[in-house]
N, C-alpha and C positions, 0 to 999 in steps of 0.2 A: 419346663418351658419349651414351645416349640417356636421352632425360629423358618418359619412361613410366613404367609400374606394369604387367608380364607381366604381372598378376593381374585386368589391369580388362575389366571383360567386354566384349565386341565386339573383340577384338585381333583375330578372324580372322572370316573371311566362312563356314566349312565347319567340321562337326564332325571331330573326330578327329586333330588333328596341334595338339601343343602351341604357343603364341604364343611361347614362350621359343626354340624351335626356329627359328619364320618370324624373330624377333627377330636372333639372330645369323649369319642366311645374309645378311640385308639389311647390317648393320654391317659386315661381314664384303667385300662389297662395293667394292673403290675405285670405279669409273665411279660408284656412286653417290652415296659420299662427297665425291668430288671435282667440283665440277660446272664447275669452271675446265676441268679435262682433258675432260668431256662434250660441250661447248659448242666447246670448241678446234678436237676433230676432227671437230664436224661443221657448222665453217667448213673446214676444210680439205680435208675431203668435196664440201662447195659448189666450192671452187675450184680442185679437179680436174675437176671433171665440166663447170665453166665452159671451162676453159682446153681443154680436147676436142673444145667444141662452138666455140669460137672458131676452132681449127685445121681442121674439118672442112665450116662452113655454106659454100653457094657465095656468089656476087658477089649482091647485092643483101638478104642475108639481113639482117634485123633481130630485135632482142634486149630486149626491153624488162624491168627487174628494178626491182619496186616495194615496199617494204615496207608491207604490208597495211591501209588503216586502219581497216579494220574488227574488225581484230586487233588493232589497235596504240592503238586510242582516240586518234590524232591527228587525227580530224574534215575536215576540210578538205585540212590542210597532205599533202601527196601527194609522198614521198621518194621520188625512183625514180634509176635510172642506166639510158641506152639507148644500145645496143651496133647502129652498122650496118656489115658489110661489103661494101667495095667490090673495083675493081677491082685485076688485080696485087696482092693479099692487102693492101690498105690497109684500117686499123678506123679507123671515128671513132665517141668515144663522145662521149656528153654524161650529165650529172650537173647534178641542180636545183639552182638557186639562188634567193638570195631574192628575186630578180623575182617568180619563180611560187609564192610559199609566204607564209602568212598571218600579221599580226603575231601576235607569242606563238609562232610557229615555225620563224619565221627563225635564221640561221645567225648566230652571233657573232664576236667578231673571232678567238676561239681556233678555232674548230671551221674560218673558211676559212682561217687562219693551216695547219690538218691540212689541208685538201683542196690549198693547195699544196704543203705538204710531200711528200703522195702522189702527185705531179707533174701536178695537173691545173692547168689552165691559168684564169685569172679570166675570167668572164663578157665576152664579145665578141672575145675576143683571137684565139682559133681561130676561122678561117672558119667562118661558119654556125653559131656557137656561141650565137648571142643573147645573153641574159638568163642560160644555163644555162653551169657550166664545160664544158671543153673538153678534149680530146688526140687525138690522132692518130699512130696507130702500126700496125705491121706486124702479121700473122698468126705471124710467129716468136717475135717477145715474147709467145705468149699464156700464160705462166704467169704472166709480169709484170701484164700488165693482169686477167688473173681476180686474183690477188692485192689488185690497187687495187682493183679492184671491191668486194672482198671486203669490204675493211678500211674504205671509204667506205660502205656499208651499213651496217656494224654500227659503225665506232668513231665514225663522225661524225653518221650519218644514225639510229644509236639502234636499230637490229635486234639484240634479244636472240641471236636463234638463226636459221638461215634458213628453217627452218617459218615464220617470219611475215613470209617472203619470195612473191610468187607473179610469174610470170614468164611471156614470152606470144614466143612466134617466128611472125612469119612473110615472108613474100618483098614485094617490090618493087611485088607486084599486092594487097599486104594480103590474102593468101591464108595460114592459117594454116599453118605445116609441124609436122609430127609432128619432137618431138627427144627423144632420152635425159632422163633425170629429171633433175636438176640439185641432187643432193643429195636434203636433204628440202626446199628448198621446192616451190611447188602450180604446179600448170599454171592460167592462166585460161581456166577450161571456157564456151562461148557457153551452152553446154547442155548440163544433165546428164542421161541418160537415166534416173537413178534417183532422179528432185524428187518420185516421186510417189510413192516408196515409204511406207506409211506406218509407224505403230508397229508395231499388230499384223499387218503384214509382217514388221517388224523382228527383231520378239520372234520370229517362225514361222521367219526365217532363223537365227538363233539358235539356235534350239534341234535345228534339222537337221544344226548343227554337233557335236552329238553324239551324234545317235544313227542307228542305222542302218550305221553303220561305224566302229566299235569298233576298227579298225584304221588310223584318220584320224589323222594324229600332232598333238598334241597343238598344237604352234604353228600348222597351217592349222583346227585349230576356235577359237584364239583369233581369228586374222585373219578369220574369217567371220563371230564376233561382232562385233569392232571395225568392218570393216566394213558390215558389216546398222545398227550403230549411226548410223554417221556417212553412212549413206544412200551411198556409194560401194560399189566394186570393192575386193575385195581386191588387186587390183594398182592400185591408186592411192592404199594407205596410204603416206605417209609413214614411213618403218624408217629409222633413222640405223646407221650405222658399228656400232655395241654391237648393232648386232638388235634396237632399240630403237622401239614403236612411239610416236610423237609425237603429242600428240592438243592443240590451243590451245582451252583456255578462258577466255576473256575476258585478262585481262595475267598467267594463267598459262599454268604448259604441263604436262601431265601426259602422262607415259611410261609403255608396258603393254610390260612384258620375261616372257618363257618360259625355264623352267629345266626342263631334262631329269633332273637329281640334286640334290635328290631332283623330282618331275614337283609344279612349281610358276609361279605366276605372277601376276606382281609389277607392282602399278597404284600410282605412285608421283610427286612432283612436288615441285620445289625452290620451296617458297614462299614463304623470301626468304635472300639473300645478304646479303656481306656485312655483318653483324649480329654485334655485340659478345657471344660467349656468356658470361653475368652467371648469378649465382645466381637472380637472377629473371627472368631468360628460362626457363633449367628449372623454375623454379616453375611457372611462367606456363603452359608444355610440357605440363609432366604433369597441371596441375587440366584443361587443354582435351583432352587425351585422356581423360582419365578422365570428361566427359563426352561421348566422340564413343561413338554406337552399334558403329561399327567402325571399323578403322584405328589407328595413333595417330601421333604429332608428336614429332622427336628434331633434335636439334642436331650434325653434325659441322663438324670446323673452323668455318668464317664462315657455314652455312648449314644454313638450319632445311628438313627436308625431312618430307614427310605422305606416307606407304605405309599400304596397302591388302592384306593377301597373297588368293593366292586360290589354294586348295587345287586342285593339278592331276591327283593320282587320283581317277577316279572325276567326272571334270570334269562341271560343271554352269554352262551357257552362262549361268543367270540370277543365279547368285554372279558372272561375270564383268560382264554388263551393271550389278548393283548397284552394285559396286565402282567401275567407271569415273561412274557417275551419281553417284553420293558424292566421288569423289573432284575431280571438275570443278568440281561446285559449291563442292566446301569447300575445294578449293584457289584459286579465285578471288575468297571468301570471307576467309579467315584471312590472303591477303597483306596484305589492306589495314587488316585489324584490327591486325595483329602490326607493321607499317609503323610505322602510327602512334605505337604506343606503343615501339617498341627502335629504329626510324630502318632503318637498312640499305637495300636495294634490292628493291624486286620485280620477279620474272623480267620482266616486262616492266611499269610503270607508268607513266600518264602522271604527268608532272612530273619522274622518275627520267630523263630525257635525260641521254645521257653529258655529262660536267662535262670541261672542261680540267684536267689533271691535272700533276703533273712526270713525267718521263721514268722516275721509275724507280719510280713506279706504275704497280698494271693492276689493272682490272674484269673482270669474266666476260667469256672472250673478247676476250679484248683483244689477242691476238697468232696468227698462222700459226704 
């Protein structure tokens, strides 16, 4: 059900294609209805692409996978799991504990209750393990351990999605090595060749996405805006499993997808989960759309999600850049308004760390 008004002006970024029309391709939808099945495979995206590079780094190679705090608003507290390989295909990883993690973000007696369950070893037990847990295992179990990995970032260590994952390789001489993407989360760059780009760079890159070649298909002039925006390469966007471009705004996340039938494109973002859908959440829904200049706010199953369409005949890179600037701020916006008042979860907030649960609950992503 979505809980808008077709009728409210700003439903679409472009003239000429009715909002009733962008309305039921988006509902229409499951990856976007469903954000448990979104989130699912693009953990288990992460943990093929892990398990690959586990089976492939030579002897000395090191793996470090940190969830963001500068993405993740946990300040100080620094959750990471580090992967080294040795000789004769031996891994030892380590995973932080609360030696190195500050109070208000240490780990509870449920959550290292999970980290042994997931067979990692208590702080000092594996050789050279410190403060931090511990395992040690073969290069043949590497589905097994990208799995723990996996499950120890996001179910215990509180990573929504692994965009707000970034991860860093390199050898024995701390010499960085070049590896395959690792899903979508980010590489950490020493330096980025394009810090200086500026706006009206941005906007001029932009708009060279469509013009000039009328025969440029339609998803590389979205990727040349998204990218010109976020001051990167278009080969260093983030694209999950769905073709789905990943963009983190503050404890949101907002996703820019391309559709060929009919030529459209969709800047959209789950701004909060589990959430009771109440006659007054659609209340609530529809007066906040009906004051947004564009976009609007609909509820399926447990999660309230805010789309943006943007007309892709006739494409217009500066309705694309609008749309993702609206939508970043008003998704990183509305989680916390809408929080407060209905409860549920936001895609990623501080204070929202996963809870101990029973077994036969689950969270966004909560399983391979």
């Amino acid at each position: 059900m979505a809980a808008d008004n077709p009728e409210a002006p700003g439903d679409e970024v472009t003239e000429g294609n009715p909002a009733e029309h962008y309305e039921s391709i988006l509902l229409d939808e499951p990856t976007t209805a469903d954000l448990r099945v979104k989130v699912t495979e693009a953990w288990q995206e992460f943990a093929r692409a892990l398990a690959g590079q586990l089976r492939s780094q030579p002897t000395g190679t090191q793996i470090a996978l940190t969830l963001d705090p500068t993405a993740s608003g946990t300040g100080d507290a620094v959750y990471s799991v580090s992967i080294e390989v040795g000789e004769d295909g031996q891994i030892d990883l380590r995973a932080v504990g609360n030696a190195a993690l500050p109070q208000g973000y240490r780990l509870d007696r449920a959550a290292i209750a999970d980290m042994i369950a997931l067979g990692w070893s208590p702080p000092g037990v594996v050789e050279g393990s410190g403060g931090h847990f511990g395992m040690r295992a073969n290069t043949t179990e590497a589905v097994r351990l990208a799995t723990t990995v996996s499950r120890t970032l996001r179910d215990v260590y509180g990573a929504p999605h692994p965009a707000f994952l970034v991860f860093l390789v390199h050898d024995e001489e701390d010499e960085p090595l070049p590896v395959e993407p690792l899903g979508t989360a980010r590489p950490e760059v020493a330096e980025d060749p394009t810090a200086d780009l500026d706006l009206d760079e941005a906007l001029a890159a932009a708009r060279a996405a469509q013009s000039g070649n009328d025969a440029l298909a339609l998803e590389e002039r979205v990727r040349t805006v998204v990218s010109a925006m976020l001051k990167s390469s278009a080969d260093q966007l983030q694209v999950d499993s769905d073709g789905d471009i990943g963009i983190r705004a503050g404890s949101a996340m907002v996703f820019v997808r391309v559709r060929d039938n009919p030529p459209l494109v969709d800047v959209f973002s789950p701004v909060l989960t589990e959430v009771e859908p109440t006659e007054q959440l659609y209340v609530k829904l529809s007066e906040l759309t009906n004051r947004m200049p564009i976009g609007r706010l609909y509820c399926t199953n447990d999660t309230v999600w805010a789309s943006i369409p943007v007309f892709g005949r006739n494409f217009q890179a500066t309705h694309l850049m609008l749309a993702v600037q609206v939508m970043t701020g008003l998704a990183d916006e509305l989680d916390d308004r809408l929080h407060g008042e209905f409860g549920g979860r936001r895609f990623f907030g501080e204070g929202d760390k996963p809870q101990h649960r029973d077994a036969g609950e689950h969270r966004t992503g909560m399983y391979l």
